[in-house]
BADO-236168 format. One record per residue (C-alpha): residue in three letters; chain; x, z, y. Coordinates in nm, 4 decimals. Example, Ala and Ser with C-alpha at 12.3 -4.5 7.8 and 13.67 -1.06 7.14 Angstrom:
REM residues 2
{res=Ala, chain=A, xx=1.2300, zz=0.7800, yy=-0.4500} $
{res=Ser, chain=A, xx=1.3670, zz=0.7140, yy=-0.1060} $
END
This chain:
REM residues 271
{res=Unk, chain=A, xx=0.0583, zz=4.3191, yy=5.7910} $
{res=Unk, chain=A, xx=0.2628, zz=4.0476, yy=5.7942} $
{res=Unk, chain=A, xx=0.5216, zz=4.2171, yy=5.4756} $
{res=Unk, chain=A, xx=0.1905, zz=4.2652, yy=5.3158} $
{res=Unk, chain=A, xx=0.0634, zz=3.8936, yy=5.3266} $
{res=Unk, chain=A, xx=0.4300, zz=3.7674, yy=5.2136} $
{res=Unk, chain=A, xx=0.4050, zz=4.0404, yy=4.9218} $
{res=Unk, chain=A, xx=0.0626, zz=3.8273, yy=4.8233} $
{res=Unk, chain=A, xx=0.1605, zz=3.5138, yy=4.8363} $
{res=Unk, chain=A, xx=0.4694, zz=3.5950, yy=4.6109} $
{res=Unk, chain=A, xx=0.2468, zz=3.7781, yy=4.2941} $
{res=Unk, chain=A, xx=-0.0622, zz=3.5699, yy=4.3636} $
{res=Unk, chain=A, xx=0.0392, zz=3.2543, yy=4.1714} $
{res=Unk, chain=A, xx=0.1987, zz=3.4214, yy=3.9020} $
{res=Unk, chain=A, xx=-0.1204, zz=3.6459, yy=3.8140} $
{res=Unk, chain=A, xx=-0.2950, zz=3.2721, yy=3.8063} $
{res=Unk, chain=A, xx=-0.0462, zz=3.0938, yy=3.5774} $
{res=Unk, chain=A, xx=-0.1346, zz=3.2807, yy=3.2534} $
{res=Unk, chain=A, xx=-0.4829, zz=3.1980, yy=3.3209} $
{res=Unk, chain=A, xx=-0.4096, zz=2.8368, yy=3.3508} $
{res=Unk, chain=A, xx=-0.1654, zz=2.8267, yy=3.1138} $
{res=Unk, chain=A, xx=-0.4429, zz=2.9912, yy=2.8720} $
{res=Unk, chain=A, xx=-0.6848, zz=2.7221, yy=3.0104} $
{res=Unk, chain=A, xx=-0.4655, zz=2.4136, yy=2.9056} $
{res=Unk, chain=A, xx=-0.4110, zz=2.5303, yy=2.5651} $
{res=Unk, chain=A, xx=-0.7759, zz=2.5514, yy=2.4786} $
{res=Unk, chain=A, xx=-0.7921, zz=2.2088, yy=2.6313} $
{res=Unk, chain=A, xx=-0.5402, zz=2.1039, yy=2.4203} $
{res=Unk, chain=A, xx=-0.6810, zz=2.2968, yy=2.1096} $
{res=Unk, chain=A, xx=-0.9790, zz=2.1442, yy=2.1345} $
{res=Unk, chain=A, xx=-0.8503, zz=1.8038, yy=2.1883} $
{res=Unk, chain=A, xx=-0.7116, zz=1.8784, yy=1.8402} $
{res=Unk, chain=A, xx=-0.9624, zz=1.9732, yy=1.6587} $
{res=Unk, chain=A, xx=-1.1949, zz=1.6923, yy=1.7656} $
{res=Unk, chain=A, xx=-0.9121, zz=1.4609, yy=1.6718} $
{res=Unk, chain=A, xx=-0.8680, zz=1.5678, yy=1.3176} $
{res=Unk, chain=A, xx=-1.2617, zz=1.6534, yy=1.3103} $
{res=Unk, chain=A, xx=-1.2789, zz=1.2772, yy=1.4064} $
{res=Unk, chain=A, xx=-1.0294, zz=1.1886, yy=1.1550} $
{res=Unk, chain=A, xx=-1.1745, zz=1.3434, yy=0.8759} $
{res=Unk, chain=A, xx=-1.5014, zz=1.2191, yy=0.9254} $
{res=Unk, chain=A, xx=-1.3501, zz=0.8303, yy=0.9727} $
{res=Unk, chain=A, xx=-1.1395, zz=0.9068, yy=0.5991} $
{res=Unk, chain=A, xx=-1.3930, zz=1.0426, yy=0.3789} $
{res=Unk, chain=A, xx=-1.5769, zz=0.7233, yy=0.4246} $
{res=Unk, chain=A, xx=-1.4081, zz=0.5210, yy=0.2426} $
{res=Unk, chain=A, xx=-1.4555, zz=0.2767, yy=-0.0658} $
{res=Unk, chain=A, xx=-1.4840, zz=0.4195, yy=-0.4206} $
{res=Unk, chain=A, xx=-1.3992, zz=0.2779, yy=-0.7116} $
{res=Unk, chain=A, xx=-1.7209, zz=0.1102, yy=-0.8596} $
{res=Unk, chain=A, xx=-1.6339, zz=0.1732, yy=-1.2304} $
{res=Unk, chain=A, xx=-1.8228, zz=0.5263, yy=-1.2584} $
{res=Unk, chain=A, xx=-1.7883, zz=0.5512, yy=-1.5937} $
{res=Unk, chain=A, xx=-1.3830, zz=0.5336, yy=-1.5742} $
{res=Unk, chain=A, xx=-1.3994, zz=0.2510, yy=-1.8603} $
{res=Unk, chain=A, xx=-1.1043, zz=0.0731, yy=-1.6822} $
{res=Unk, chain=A, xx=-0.9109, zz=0.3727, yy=-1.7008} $
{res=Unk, chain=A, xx=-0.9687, zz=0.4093, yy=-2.1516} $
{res=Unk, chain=A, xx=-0.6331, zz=0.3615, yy=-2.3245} $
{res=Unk, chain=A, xx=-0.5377, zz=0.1981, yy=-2.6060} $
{res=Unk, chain=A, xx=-0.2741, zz=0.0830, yy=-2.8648} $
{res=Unk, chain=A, xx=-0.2469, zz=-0.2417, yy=-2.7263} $
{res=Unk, chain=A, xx=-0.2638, zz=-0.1056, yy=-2.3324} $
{res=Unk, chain=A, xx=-0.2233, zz=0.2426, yy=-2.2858} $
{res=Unk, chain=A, xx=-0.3156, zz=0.4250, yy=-1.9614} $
{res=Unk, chain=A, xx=-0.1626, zz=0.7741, yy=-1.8595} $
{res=Unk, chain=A, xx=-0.2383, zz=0.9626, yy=-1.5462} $
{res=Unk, chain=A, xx=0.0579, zz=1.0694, yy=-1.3677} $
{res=Unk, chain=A, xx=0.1358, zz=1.2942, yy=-0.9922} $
{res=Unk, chain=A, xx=-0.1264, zz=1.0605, yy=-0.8042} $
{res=Unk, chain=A, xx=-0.0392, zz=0.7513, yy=-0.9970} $
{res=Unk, chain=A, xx=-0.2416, zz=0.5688, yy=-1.2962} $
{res=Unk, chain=A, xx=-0.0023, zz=0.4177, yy=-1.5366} $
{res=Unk, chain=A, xx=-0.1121, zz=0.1073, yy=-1.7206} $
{res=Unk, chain=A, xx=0.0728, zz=-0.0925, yy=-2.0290} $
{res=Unk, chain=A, xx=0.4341, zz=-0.0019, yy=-2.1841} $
{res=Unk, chain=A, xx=0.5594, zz=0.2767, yy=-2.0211} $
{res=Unk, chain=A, xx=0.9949, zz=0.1754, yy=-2.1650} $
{res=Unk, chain=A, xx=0.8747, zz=-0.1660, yy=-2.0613} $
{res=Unk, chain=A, xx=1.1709, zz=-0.3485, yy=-1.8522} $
{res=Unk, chain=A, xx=0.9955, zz=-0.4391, yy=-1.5875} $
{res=Unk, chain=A, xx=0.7501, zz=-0.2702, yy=-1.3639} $
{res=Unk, chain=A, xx=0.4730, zz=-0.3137, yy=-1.0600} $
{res=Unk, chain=A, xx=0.4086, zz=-0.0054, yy=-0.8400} $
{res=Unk, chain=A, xx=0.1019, zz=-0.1130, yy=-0.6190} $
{res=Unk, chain=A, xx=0.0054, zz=0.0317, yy=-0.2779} $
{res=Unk, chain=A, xx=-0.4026, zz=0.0315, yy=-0.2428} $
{res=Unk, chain=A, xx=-0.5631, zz=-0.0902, yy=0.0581} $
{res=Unk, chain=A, xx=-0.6910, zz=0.1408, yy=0.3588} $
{res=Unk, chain=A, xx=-0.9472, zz=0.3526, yy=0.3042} $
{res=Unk, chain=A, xx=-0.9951, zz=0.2185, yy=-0.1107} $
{res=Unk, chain=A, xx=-0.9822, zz=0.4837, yy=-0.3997} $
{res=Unk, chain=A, xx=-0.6901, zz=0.3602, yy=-0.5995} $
{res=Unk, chain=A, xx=-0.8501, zz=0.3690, yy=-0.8906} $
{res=Unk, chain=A, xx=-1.0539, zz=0.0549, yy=-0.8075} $
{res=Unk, chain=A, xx=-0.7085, zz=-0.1041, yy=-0.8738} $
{res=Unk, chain=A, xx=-0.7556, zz=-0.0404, yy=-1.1796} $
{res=Unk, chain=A, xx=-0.8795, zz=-0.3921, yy=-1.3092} $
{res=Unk, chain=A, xx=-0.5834, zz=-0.5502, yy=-1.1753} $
{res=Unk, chain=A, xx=-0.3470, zz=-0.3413, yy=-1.3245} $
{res=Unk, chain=A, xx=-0.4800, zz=-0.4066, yy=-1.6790} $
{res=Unk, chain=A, xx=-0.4374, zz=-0.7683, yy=-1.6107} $
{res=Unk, chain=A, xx=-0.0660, zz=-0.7154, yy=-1.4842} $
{res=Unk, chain=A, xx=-0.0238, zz=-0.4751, yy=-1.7803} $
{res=Unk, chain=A, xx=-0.1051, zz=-0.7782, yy=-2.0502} $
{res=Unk, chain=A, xx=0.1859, zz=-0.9701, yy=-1.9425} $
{res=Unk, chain=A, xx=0.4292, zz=-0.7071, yy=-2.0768} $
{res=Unk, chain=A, xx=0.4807, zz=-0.4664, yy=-1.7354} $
{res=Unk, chain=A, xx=0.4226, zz=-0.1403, yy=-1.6884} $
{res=Unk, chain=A, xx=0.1331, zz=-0.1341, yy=-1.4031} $
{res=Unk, chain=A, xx=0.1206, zz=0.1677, yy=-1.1594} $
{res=Unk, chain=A, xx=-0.1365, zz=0.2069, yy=-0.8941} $
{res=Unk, chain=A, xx=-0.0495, zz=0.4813, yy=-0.6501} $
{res=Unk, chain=A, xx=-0.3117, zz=0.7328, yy=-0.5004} $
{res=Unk, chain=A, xx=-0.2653, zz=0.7719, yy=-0.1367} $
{res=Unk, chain=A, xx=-0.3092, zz=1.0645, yy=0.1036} $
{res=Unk, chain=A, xx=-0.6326, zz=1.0135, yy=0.2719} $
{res=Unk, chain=A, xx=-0.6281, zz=0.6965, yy=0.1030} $
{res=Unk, chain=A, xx=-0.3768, zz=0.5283, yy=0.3877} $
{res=Unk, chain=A, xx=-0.0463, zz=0.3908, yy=0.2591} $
{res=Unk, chain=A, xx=0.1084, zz=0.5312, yy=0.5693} $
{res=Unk, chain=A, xx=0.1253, zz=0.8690, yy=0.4701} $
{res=Unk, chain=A, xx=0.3060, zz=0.8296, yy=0.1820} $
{res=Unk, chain=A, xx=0.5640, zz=0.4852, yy=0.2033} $
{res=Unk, chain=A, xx=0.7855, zz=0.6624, yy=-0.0487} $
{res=Unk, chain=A, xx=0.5273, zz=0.6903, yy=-0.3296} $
{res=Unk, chain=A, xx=0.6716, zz=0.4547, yy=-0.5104} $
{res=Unk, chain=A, xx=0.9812, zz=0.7198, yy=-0.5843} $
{res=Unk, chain=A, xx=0.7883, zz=0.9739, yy=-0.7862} $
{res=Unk, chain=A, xx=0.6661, zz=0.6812, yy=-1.0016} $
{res=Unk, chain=A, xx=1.0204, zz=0.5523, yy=-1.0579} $
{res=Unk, chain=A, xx=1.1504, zz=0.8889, yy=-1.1500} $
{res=Unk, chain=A, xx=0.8692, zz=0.9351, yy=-1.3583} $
{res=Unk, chain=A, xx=0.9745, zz=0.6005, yy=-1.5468} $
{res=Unk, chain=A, xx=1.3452, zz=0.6262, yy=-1.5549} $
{res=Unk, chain=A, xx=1.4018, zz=0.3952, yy=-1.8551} $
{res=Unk, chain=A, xx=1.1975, zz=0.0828, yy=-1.6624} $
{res=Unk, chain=A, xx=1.5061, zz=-0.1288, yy=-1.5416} $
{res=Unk, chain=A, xx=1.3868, zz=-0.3033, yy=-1.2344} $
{res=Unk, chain=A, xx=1.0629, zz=-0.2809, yy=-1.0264} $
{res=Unk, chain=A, xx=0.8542, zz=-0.5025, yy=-0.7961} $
{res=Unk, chain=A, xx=0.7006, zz=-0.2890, yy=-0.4907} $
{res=Unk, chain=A, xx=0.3675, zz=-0.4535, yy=-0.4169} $
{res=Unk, chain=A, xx=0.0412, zz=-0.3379, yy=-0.2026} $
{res=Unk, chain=A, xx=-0.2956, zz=-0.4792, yy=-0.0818} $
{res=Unk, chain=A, xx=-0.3889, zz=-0.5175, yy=0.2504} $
{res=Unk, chain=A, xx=-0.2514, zz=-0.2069, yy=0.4930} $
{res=Unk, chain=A, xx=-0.1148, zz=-0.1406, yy=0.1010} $
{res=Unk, chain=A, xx=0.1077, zz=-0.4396, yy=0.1312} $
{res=Unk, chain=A, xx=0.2666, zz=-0.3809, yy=0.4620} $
{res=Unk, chain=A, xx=0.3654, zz=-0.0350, yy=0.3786} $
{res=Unk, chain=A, xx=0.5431, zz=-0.1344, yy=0.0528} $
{res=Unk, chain=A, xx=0.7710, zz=-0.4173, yy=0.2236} $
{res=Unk, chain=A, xx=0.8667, zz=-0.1399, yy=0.4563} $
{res=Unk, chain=A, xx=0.9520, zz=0.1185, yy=0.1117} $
{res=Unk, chain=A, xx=1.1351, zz=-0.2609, yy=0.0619} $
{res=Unk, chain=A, xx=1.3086, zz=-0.2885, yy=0.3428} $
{res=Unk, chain=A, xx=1.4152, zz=0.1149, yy=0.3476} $
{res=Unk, chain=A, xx=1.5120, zz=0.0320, yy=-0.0336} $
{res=Unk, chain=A, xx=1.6839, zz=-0.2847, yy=0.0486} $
{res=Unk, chain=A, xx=2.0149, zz=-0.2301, yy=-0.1226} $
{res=Unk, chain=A, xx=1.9040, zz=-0.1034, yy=-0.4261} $
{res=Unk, chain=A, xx=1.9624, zz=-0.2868, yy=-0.7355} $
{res=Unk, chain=A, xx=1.6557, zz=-0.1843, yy=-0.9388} $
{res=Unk, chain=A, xx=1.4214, zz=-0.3114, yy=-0.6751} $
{res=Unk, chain=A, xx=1.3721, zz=-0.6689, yy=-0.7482} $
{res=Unk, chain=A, xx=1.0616, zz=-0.7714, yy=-0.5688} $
{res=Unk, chain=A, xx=0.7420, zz=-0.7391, yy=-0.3252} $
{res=Unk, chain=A, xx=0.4421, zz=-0.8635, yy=-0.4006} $
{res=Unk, chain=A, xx=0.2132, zz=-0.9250, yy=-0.0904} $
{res=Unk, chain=A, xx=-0.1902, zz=-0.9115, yy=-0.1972} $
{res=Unk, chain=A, xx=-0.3980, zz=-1.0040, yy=0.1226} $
{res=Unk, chain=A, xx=-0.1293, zz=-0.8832, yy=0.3740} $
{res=Unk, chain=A, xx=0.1686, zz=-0.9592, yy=0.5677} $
{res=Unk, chain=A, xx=0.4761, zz=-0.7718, yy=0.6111} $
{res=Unk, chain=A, xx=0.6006, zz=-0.6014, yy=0.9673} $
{res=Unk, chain=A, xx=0.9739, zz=-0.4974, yy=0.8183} $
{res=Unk, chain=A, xx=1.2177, zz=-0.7830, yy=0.8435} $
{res=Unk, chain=A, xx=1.3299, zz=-0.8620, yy=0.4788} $
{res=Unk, chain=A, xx=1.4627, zz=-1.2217, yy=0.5339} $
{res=Unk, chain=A, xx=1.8254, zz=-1.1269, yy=0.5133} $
{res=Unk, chain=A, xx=1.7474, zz=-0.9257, yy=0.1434} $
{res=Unk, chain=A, xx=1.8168, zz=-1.0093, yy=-0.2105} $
{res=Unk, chain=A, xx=1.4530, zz=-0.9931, yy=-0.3458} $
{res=Unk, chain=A, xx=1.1832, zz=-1.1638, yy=-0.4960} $
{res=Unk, chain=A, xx=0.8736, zz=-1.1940, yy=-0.2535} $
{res=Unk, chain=A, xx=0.5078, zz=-1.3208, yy=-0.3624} $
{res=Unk, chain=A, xx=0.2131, zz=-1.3208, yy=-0.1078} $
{res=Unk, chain=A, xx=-0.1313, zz=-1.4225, yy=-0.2506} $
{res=Unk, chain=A, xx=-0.4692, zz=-1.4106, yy=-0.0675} $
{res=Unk, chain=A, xx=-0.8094, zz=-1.5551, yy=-0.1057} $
{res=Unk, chain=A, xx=-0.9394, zz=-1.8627, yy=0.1002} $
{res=Unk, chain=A, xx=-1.2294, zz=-1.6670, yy=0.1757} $
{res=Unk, chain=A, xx=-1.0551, zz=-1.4054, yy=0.2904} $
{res=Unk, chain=A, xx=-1.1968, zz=-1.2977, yy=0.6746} $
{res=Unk, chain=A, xx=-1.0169, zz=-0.9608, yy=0.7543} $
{res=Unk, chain=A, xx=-0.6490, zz=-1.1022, yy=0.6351} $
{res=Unk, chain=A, xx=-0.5523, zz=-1.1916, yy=1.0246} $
{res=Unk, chain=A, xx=-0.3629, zz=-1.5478, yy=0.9584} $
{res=Unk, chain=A, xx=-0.1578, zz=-1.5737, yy=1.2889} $
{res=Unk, chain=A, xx=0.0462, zz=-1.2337, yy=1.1203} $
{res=Unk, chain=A, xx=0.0246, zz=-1.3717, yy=0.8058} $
{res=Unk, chain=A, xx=0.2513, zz=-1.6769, yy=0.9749} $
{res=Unk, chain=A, xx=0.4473, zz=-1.4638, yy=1.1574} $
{res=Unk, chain=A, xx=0.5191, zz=-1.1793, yy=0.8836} $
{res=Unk, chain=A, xx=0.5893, zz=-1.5307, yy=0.6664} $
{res=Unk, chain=A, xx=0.9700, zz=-1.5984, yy=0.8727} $
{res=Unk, chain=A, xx=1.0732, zz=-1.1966, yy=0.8021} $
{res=Unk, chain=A, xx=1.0184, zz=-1.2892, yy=0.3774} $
{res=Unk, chain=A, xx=1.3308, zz=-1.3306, yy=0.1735} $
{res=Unk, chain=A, xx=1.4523, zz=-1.6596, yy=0.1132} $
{res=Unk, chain=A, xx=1.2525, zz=-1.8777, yy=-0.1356} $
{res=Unk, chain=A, xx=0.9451, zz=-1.6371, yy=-0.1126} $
{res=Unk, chain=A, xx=0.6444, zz=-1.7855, yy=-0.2506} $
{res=Unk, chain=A, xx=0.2299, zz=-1.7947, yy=-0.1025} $
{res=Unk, chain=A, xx=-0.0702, zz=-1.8697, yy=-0.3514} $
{res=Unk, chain=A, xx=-0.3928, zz=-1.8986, yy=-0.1898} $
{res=Unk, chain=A, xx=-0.6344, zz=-1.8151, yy=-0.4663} $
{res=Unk, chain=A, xx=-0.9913, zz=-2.1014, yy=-0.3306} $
{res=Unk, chain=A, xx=-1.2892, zz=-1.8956, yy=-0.3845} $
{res=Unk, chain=A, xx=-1.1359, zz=-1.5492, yy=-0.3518} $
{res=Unk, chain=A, xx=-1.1523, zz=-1.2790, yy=-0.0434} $
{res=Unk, chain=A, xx=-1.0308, zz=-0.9793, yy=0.0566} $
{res=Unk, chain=A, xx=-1.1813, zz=-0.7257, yy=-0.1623} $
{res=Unk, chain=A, xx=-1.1606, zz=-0.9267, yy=-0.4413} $
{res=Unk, chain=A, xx=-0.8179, zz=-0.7301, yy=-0.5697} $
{res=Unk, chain=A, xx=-0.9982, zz=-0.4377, yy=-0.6424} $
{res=Unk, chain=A, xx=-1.3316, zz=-0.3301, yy=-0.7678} $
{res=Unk, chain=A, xx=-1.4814, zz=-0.1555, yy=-0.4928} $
{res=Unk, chain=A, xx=-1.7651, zz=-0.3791, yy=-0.3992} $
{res=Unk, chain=A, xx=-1.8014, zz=-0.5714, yy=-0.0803} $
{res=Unk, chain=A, xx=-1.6007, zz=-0.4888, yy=0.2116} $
{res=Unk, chain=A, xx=-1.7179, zz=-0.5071, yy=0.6187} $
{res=Unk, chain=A, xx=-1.5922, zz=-0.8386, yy=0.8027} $
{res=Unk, chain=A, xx=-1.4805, zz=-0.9893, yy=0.4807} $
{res=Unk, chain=A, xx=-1.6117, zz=-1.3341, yy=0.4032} $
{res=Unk, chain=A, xx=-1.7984, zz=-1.3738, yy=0.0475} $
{res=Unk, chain=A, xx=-1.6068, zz=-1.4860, yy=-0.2616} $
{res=Unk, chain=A, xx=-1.7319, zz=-1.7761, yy=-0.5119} $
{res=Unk, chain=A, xx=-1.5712, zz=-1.6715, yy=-0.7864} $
{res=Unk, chain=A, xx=-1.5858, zz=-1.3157, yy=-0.9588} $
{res=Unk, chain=A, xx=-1.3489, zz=-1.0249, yy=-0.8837} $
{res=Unk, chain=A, xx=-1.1903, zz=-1.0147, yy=-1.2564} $
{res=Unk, chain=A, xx=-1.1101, zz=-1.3963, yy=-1.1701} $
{res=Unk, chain=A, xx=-0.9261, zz=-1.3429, yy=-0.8707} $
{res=Unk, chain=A, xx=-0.7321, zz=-1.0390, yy=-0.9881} $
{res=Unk, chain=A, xx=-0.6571, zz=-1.2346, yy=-1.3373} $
{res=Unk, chain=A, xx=-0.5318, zz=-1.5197, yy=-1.1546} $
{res=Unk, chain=A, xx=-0.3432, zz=-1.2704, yy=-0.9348} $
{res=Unk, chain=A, xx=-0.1355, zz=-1.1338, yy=-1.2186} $
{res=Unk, chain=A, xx=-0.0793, zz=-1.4663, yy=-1.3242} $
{res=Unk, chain=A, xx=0.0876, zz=-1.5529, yy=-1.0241} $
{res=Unk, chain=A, xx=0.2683, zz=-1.2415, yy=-1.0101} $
{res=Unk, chain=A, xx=0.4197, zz=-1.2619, yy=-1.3644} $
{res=Unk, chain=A, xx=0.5232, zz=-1.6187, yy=-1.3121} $
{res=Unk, chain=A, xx=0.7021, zz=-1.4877, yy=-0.9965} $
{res=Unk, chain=A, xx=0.8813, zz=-1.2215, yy=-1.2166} $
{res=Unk, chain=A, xx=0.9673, zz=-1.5161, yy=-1.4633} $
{res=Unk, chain=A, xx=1.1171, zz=-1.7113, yy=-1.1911} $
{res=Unk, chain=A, xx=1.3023, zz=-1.4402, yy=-1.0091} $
{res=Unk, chain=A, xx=1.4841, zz=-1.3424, yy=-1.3783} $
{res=Unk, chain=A, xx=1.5500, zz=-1.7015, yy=-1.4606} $
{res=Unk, chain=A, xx=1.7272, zz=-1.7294, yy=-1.1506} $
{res=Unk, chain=A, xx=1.9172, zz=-1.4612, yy=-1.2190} $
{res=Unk, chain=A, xx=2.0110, zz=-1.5746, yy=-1.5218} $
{res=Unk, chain=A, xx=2.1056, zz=-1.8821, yy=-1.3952} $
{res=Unk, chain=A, xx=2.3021, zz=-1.7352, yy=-1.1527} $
{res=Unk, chain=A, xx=2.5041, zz=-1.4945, yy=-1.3985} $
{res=Unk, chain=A, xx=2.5993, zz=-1.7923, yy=-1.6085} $
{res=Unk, chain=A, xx=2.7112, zz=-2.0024, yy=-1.3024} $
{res=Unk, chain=A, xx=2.9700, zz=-1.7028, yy=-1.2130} $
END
């Protein structure tokens, strides 16, 4: 009697561990699925582009626009400069697309760069398959909006020793990446009105900028304001109109490009 109990005790747990085992995997399974079910559901609502008859996205002579691998190209594609820009969380990247003309008018090629999901995170190194779509533009400024913006100073930082990068440009958003030791230009513009750009990172990512990096507070502007995708949730309202903010904003960002190849100039002839 006593053999037989012993005998029990040794096969009874391992007849119950494939039933547990099968127990914690649908657990887990199911965990899953909810998570991604979850996920999906959060992504798809996101914010379109409000131009739905594509008008921004018409080419012409004077500013062409090609569609690339999940990039829209706007302005001279052998220009010598370009902008590849990151789009904000959960916005369509086409709603960029106003910006991009206005960037594109100063004499840059213009790139806004669809996103997975529409989250920058997925895809830090989209910026490559735009370069080596361009390989005649010379040098390039990395630039993003919002969730947008961090993501490119970290393709910055990752890219930090390469000569063709030039710049970041910061549009309602802070970096996370330390860049304060690299050779680069660095622009951050938001808008006063601006209520989802958290300030106290905005400080903070401000000591991990390059040397000499430049903030324009545009008065009247918010959050959404870069793009044209309508009003956004928590952000305060503008008093001026979107195409205002986003023309000022390529304003600022080709006088930053002027600067940063002056300097360089200047600096050639000094050596």
């Amino acid at each position: 009697m006593d053999a037989m109990h012993s005998r029990n005790d040794t096969f009874q747990p391992r007849r119950r561990w494939p039933r547990r085992l099968a127990w914690a995997l649908v657990t887990v399974a199911v965990i899953l699925f909810a998570g991604v079910a979850a996920f999906a559901i959060y992504a798809s609502d996101y914010y379109r582009d409000a131009d739905t008859t594509h008008k921004n996205l018409v080419s012409s002579a004077a500013l062409p626009v090609a569609q690339g691998d999940g990039y829209l190209a706007f302005g001279d594609p052998n220009a010598a400069t370009g902008i590849v820009l990151y789009p904000g969380a959960k916005v369509e990247y086409s709603a960029y697309a106003p910006l991009m003309r206005f960037v594109a008018e100063h004499g840059y090629l213009a790139v806004a760069v669809e996103m997975p999901f529409n989250f920058a995170f997925f895809d830090i190194d989209a910026a490559d398959r735009v370069r080596a779509a361009y390989p005649q533009v010379d040098t390039w400024w990395i630039g993003g909006h919002s969730l947008g913006g961090s993501m490119a100073a970290q393709y910055a930082a990752d890219h930090a020793d390469d000569v063709a990068i030039e710049g970041l440009v910061l549009l309602g958003a802070y970096t996370a990446s330390d860049l304060s030791d690299a050779d680069l230009g660095a622009v951050t513009v938001y808008g006063s009105n601006d209520l989802i750009l958290d300030r106290d990172k905005l400080a903070e990512g401000a000591t991990k900028l390059p040397e000499g990096a430049k903030t324009v507070v545009i008065e009247g502007g918010n959050h959404a304001g870069f793009g044209d995708y309508g009003p956004q949730k928590g952000d305060g309202e503008a008093t001026l109109p979107p195409d205002d903010q986003q023309k000022q904003t390529a304003d600022v960002l080709a006088a930053s490009i002027e600067d940063r190849e002056s300097h360089a100039k200047a600096s050639s002839a000094a050596a």
